[in-house]
C-alpha positions as CSV (number, residue, x, y, z in Angstrom):
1,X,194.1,64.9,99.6
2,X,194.3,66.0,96.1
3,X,196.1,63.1,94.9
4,X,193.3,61.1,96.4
5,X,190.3,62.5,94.4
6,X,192.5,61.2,91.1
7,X,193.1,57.9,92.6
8,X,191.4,54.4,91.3
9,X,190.3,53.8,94.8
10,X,188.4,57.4,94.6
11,X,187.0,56.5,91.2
12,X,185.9,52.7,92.3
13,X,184.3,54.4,95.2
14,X,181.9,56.9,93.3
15,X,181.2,54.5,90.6
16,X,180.0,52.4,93.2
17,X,178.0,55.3,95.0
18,X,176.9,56.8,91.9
19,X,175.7,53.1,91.2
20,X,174.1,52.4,94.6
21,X,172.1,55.8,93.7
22,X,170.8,54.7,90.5
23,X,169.6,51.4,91.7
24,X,167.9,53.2,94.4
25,X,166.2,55.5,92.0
26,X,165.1,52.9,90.1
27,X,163.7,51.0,92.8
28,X,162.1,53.9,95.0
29,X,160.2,54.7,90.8
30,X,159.7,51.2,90.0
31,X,158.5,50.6,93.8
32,X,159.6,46.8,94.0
33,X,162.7,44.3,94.2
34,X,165.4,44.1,91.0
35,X,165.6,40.2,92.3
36,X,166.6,38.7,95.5
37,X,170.5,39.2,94.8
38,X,169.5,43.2,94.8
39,X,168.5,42.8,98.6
40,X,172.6,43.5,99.6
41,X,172.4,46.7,97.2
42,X,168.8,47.6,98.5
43,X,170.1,47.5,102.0
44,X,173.8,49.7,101.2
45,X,171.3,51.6,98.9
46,X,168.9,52.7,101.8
47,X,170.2,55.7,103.3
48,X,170.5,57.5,99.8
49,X,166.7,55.8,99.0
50,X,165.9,57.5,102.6
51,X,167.3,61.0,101.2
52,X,165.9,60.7,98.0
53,X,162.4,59.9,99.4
54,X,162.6,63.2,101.6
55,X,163.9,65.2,99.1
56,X,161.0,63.6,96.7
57,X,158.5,64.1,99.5
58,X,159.7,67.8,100.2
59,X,159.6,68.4,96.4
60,X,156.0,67.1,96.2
61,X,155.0,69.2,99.7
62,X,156.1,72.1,98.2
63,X,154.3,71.5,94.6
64,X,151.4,70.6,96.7
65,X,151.6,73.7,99.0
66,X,152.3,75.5,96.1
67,X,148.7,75.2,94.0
68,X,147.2,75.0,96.5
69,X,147.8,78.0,98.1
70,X,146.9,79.3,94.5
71,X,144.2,77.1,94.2
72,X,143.4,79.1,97.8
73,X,144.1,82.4,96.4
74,X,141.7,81.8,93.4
75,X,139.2,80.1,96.0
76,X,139.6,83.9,97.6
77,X,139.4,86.2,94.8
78,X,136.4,84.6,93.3
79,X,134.3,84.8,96.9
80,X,135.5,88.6,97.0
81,X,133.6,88.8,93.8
82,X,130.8,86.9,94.7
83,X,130.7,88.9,97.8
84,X,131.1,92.3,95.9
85,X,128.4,91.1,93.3
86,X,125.7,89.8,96.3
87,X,126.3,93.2,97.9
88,X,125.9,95.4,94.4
89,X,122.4,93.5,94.5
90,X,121.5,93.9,97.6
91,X,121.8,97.7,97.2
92,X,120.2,97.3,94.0
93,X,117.3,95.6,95.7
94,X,117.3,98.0,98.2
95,X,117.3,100.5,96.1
96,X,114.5,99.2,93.9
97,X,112.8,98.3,97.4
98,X,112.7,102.4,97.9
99,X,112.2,103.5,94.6
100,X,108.9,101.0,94.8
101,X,107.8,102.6,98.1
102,X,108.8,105.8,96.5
103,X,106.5,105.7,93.6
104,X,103.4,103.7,95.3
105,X,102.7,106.5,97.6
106,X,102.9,109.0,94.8
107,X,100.5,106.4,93.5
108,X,98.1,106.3,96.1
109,X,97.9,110.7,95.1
110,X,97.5,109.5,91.9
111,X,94.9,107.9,92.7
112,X,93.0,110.3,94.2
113,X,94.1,112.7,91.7
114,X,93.9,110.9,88.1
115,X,95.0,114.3,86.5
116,X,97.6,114.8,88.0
117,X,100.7,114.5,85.5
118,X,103.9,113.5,87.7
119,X,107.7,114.1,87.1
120,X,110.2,112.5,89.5
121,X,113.5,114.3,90.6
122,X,116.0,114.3,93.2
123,X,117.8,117.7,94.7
124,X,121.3,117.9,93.9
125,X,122.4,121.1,95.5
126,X,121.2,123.6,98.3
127,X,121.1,127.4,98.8
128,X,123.3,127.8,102.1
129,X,122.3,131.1,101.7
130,X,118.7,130.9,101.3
131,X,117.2,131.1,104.6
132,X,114.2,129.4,103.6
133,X,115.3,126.2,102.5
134,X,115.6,126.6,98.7
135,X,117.3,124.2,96.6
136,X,118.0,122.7,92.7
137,X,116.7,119.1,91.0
138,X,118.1,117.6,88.7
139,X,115.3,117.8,86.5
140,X,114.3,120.4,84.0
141,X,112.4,121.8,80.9
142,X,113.6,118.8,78.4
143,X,111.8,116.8,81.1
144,X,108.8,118.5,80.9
145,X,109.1,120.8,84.4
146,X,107.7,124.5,83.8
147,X,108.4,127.8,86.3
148,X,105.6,127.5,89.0
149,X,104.9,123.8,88.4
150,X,104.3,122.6,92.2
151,X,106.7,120.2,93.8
152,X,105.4,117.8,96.4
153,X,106.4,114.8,98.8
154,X,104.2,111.6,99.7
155,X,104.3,113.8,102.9
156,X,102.9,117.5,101.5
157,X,103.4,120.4,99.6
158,X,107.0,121.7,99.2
159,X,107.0,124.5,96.9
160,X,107.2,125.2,93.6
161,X,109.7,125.6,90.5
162,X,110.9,129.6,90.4
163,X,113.3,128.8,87.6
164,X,114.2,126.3,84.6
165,X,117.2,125.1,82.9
166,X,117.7,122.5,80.2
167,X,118.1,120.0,83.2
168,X,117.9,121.4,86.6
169,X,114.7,123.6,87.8
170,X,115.3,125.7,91.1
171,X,112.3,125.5,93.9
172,X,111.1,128.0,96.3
173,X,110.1,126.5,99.6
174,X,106.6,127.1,101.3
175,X,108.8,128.8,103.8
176,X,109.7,131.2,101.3
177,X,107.6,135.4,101.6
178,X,107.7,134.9,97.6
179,X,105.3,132.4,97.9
180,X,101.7,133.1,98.1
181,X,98.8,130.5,97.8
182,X,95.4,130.1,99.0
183,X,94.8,127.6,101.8
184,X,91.8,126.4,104.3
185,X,91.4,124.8,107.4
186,X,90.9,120.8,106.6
187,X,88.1,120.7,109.2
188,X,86.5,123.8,109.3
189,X,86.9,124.6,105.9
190,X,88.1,128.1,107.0
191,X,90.0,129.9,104.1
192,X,93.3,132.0,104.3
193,X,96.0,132.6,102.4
194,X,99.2,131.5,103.4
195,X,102.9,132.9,103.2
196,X,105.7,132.9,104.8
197,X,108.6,135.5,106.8
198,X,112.3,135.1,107.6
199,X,111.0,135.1,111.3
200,X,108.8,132.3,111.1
201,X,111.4,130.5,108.9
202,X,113.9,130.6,111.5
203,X,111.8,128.0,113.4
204,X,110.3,126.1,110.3
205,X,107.2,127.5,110.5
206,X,104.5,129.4,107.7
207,X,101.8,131.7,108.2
208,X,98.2,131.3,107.3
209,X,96.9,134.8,106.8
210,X,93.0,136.7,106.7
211,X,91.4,134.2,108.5
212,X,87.8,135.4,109.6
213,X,87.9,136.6,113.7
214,X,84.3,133.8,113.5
215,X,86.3,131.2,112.1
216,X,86.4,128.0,113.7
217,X,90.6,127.2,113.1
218,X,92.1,125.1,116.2
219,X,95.7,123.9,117.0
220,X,96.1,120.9,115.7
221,X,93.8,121.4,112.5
222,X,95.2,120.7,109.1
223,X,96.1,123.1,106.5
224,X,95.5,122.4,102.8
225,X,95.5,124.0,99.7
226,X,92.0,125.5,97.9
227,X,93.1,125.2,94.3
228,X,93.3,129.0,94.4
229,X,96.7,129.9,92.4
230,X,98.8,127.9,90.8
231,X,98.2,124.7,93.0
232,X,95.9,122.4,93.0
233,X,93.3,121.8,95.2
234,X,94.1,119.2,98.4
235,X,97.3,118.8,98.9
236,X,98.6,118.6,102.5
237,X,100.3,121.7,103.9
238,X,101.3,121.4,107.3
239,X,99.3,121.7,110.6
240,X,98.6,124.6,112.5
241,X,101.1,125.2,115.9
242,X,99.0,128.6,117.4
243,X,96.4,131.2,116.8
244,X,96.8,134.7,117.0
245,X,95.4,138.5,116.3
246,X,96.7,141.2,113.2
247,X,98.1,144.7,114.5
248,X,94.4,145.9,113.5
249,X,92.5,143.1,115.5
250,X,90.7,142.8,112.3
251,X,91.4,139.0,111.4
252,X,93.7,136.0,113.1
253,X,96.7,134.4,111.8
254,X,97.9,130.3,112.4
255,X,101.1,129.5,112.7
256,X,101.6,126.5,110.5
257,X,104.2,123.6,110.7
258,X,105.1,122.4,107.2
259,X,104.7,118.4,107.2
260,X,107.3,118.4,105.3
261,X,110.7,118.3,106.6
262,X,112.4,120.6,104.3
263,X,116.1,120.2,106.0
264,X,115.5,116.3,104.8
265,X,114.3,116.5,101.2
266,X,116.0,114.2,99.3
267,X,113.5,113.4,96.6
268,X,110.5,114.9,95.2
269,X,107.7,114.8,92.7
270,X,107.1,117.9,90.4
271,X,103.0,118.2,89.3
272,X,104.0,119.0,85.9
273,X,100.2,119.1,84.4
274,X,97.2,118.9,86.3
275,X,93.5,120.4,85.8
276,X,93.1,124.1,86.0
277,X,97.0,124.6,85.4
278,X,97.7,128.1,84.7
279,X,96.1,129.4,87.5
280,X,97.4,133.2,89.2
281,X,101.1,133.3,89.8
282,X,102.5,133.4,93.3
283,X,103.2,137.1,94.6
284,X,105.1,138.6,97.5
285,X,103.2,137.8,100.2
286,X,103.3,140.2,103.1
């Protein structure tokens, strides 16, 4: 067999396939006839035209397959990004949606109280171990907060600042005993003053003390501050849950129910300047 592949017939015989395959080439790129006398060649030619044009084809599916599974890849990546991008607005709108809600109902106290200077903050950390709710903003003196500067929610009172760093303040809850500030009856203009006890902050709940035995209070009524203190007069306290008598029978006491929900503060407003600031500290209350 050897002998064969370095005959003349082997070499005629590939020179004239190796022929046949050029003239097919040529006519499959030229894509018509060399002259009628090529028709003979064309036909001999046909299977390897036949190959070629599969192999050509297969060449050009895989090219084609090829970008355009990149072109598909690219088509991907950038709707990731456009999706990624239309969600970063979205919570930016959102966001902006709730900030604008935020400040227009601190704007409707505003309102109502034009001096009334406002600082915004949000609580970064809580006292596990404070049983009345106490926690840290991020917000402090460089931003203008003081110690006792009261902190507030669209909904009511929350406290006030007990301490002040550089950029975090610490607030005492209304819950809190160390809290102590003068309060009245919404409708009956009956005056108390109002602290708290780790029993009443177990269920949530202040106290509204030295209320007159001929006062008028009812369950239901609204609680709000008198401006005695170091808060201002009118802000929402909470609403009173029941009545009852001292040890002495001398006055009555109201439970009161903080509007506020304390275990859901996220952000708050901190009255940093407001008329008849500098009022009597909060004390111990009993």
């Amino acid at each position: 067999m050897r002998f064969f592949f370095r005959s003349k017939q082997f070499k005629i015989i590939l020179s004239i396939t190796l022929g046949l395959i050029i003239i097919s080439v040529t006519c499959f790129f030229v894509g018509g006839r060399l002259s009628p006398q090529a028709d003979i060649l064309g036909t001999a030619a046909a299977p390897f035209r036949a190959a070629l044009t599969a192999a050509s084809n297969g060449i050009k599916d895989f090219v084609s397959a090829y970008t355009e599974g990149n072109e598909a890849l690219i088509k991907n990546a950038e709707l990731e990004n456009e999706i990624s991008e239309l969600r970063k607005q979205l919570a930016d709108y959102e966001k902006v949606l709730g900030e604008n809600e935020f400040y227009k109902n601190y704007l409707d106290i505003k309102d109502s109280n034009p001096d009334f200077a406002f600082c915004p903050a949000t609580l970064i950390s809580r006292d596990k171990n404070d049983p009345y709710l106490g926690f840290v903003i991020n917000k402090g003196s460089t931003d203008g907060i003081s110690a006792n500067d009261p902190v507030i929610t669209e909904a009511g009172l929350v406290g006030y600042i007990t301490a002040v760093g550089l950029t975090t303040s610490k607030v005492a809850t209304v819950l809190s005993p160390d809290i102590t500030l003068g309060a009245l009856d919404n409708r009956t203009n009956d005056s108390g003053v109002l602290t708290g006890t780790l029993e009443l902050a177990e269920s949530g709940e202040t106290r509204l003390y030295n209320l007159s035995r001929s006062c008028s209070v009812a369950v239901g009524d609204y609680v709000i501050t008198s401006g005695e203190g170091i808060f201002p007069s009118g802000l929402l306290v909470g609403s009173i849950q029941s009545i009852g008598s001292d040890e002495y029978n001398i006055s009555i006491y109201a439970a009161v129910k903080p509007f506020v929900d304390l275990n859901e503060i996220r952000s708050v407003m901190v009255i940093t300047d407001f008329d008849g600031k500098g009022g009597l500290k909060p004390e111990k209350g009993k």
